[in-house]
C-alpha positions as CSV (number, residue, x, y, z in Angstrom):
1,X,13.8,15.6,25.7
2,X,11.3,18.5,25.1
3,X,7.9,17.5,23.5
4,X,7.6,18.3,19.7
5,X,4.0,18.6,18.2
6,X,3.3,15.8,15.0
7,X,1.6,17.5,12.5
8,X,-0.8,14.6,11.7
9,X,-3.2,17.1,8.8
10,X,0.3,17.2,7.0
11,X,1.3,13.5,7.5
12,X,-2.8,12.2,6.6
13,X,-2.2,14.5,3.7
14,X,0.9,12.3,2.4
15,X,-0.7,9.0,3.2
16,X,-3.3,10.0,1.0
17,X,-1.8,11.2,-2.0
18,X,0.3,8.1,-1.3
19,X,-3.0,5.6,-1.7
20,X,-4.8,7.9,-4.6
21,X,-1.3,6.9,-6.6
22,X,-1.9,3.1,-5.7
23,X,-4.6,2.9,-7.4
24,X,-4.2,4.9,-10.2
25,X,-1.5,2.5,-11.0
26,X,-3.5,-0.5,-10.1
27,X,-6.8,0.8,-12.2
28,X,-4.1,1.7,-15.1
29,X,-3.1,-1.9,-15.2
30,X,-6.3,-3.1,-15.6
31,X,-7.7,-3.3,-12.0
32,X,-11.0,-2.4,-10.7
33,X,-10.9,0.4,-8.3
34,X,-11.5,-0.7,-4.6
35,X,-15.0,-0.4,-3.0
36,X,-15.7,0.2,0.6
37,X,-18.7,-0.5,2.3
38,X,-20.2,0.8,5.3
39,X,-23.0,-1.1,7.5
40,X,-24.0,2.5,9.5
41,X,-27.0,1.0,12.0
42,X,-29.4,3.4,13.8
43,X,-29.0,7.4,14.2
44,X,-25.9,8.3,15.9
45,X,-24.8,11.8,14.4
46,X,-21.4,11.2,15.4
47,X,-21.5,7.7,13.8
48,X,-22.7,9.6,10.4
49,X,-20.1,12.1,10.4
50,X,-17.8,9.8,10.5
51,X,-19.0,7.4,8.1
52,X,-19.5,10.6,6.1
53,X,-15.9,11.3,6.2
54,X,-15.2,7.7,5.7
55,X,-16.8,7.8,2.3
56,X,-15.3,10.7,1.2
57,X,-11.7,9.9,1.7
58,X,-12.0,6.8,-0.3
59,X,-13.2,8.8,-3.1
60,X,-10.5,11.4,-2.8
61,X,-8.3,8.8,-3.1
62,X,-10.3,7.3,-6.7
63,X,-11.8,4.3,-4.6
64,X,-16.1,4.0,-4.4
65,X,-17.7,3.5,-1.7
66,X,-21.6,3.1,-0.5
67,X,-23.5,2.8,2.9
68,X,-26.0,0.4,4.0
69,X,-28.5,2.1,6.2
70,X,-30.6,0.3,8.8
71,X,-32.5,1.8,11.4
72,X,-31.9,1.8,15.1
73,X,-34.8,-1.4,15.6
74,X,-33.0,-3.2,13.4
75,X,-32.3,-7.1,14.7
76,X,-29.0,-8.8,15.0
77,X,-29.6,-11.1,12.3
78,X,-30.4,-8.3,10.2
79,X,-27.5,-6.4,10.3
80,X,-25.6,-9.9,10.4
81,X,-27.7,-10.9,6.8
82,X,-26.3,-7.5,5.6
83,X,-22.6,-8.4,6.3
84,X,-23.1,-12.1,4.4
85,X,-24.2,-10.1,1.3
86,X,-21.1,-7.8,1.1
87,X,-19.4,-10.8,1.5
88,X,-20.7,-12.6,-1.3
89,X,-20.6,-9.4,-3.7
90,X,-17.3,-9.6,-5.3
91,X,-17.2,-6.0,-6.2
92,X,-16.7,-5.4,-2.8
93,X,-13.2,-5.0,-1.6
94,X,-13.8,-4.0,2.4
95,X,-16.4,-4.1,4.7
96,X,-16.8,-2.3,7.7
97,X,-19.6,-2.2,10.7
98,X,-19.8,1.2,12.1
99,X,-19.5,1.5,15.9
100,X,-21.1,1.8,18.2
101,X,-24.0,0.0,17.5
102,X,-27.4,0.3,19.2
103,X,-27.9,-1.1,22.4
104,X,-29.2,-4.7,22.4
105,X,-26.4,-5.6,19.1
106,X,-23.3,-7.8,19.4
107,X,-20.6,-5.7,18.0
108,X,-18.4,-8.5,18.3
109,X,-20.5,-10.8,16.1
110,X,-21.4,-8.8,13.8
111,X,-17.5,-7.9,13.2
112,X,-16.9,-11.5,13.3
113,X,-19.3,-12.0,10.6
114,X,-16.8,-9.8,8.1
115,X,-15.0,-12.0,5.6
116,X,-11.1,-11.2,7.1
117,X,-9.9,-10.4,3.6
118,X,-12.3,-7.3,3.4
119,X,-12.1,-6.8,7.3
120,X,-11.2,-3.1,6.9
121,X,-11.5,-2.3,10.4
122,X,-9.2,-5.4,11.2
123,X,-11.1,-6.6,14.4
124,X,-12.0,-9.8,13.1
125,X,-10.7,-12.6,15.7
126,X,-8.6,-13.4,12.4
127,X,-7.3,-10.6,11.4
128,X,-6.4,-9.6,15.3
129,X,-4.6,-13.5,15.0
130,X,-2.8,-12.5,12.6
131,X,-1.5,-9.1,14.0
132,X,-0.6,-11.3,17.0
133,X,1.5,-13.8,14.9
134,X,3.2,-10.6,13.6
135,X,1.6,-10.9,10.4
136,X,-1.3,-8.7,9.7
137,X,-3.3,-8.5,6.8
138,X,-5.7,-5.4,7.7
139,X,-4.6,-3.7,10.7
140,X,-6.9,-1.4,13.4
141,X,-6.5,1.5,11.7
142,X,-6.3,3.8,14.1
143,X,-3.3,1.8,16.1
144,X,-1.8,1.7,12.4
145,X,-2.4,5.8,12.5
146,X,-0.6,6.2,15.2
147,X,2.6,4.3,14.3
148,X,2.5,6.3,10.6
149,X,2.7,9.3,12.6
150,X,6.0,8.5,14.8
151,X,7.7,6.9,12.0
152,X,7.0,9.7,9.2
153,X,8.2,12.1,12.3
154,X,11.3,10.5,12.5
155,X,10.3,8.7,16.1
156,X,11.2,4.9,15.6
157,X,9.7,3.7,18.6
158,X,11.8,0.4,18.6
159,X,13.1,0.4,22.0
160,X,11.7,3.3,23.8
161,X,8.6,3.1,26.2
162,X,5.2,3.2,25.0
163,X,2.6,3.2,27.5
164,X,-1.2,2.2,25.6
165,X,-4.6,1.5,26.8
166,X,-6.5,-1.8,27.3
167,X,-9.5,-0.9,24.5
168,X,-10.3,-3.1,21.7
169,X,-10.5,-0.5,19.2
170,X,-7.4,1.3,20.0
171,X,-5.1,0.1,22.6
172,X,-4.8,-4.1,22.3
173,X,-4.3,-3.7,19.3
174,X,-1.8,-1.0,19.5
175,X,0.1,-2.6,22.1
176,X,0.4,-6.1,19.4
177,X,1.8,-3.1,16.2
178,X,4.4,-1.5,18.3
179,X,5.6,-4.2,20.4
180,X,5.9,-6.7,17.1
181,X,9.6,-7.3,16.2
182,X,8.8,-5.5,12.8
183,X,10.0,-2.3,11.2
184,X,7.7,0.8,13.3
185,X,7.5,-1.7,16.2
186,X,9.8,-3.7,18.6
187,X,8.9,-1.1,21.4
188,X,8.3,-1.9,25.0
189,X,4.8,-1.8,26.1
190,X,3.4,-1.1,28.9
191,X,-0.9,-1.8,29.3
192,X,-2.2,0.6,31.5
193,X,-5.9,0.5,32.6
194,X,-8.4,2.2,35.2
195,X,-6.6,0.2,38.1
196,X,-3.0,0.7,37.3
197,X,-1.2,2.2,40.3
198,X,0.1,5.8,40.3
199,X,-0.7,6.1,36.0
200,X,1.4,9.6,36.2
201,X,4.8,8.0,37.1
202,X,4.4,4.8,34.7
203,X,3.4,7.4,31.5
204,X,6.5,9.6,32.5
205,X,8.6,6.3,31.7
């Protein structure tokens, strides 16, 4: 089979038109329009380009959004004391804690400190419970990007051989989406890591 290129500007273009009509509809029936909000810690300029472009796609899309700022010093129960409050604050619809975090911070905790229902990122314990269960409520999003892609291509990956990393972020979770018995999933997956023997000939599978 030759290789085809996805073209994922095209496809992110359709999911978001896609979204910005959700919540018209939801705002025209008398909902509030979702709110995002971003804990960005410290001064990592990759970290702020992205939250940058974080904020601006929810707005393209008719959400709001806002960033809490702290600075690099700040303390884990300080950036722990701001998750609680965007808990709490019910005009908040999802929270996420941009990574990475300074050294010296649990990213863990402080992801395990989001309230699951506004756990945008979907790495709380819970959240990755549920996407092990085969029910997820927020999924990783960029695990969820990827299976968008092959299904609005035309790729079904139900039976075919996907090969993933071992990363929290990206590949675990992944591995649980496209090897769930669920529509976009039902694959076989194979974990493949820094000490997985001849990596050329398992990827070619």
């Amino acid at each position: 089979m030759s290789a085809r290129i996805i073209d994922g500007v095209a496809i992110a273009a359709e999911v978001r038109a896609e979204v910005a009509a959700g919540v018209r509809a939801s705002v025209a029936a008398g909902g509030r329009a979702p709110h995002l909000s971003v804990v960005l810690v410290g001064d990592d300029p990759a970290s702020h380009t992205y939250v940058r472009n974080k904020g601006a796609a929810a707005v393209e899309v008719g959400m709001t959004s806002d960033t809490i700022r702290l600075p690099a010093t700040a303390t884990q129960a300080e950036v722990m004391a701001a998750v609680v409050r965007l808990n709490a604050d019910p005009h908040v619809s999802g929270i996420l804690v941009q990574s990475p975090l300074p050294g010296g911070l649990d990213e863990i905790a402080a992801m395990s400190s989001i309230d699951p229902e506004k756990d945008v990122d979907g790495l709380h314990p819970v959240s990755l419970g549920r996407l092990v269960q085969g029910e997820p409520v927020m999924v990783p999003c960029t695990p969820a990007g990827v299976q968008q892609l092959l299904l609005r291509s035309g790729v079904d990956p139900a039976g075919a051989r996907v090969v993933v990393g071992r990363s929290m972020l990206v590949g675990k979770p992944a591995a649980l989406l496209l090897g769930n018995k669920a529509p976009g999933g039902n694959a076989t997956v194979t974990l493949a890591h820094t000490a997985t023997r001849d990596l050329p000939s398992v990827t070619r599978e």
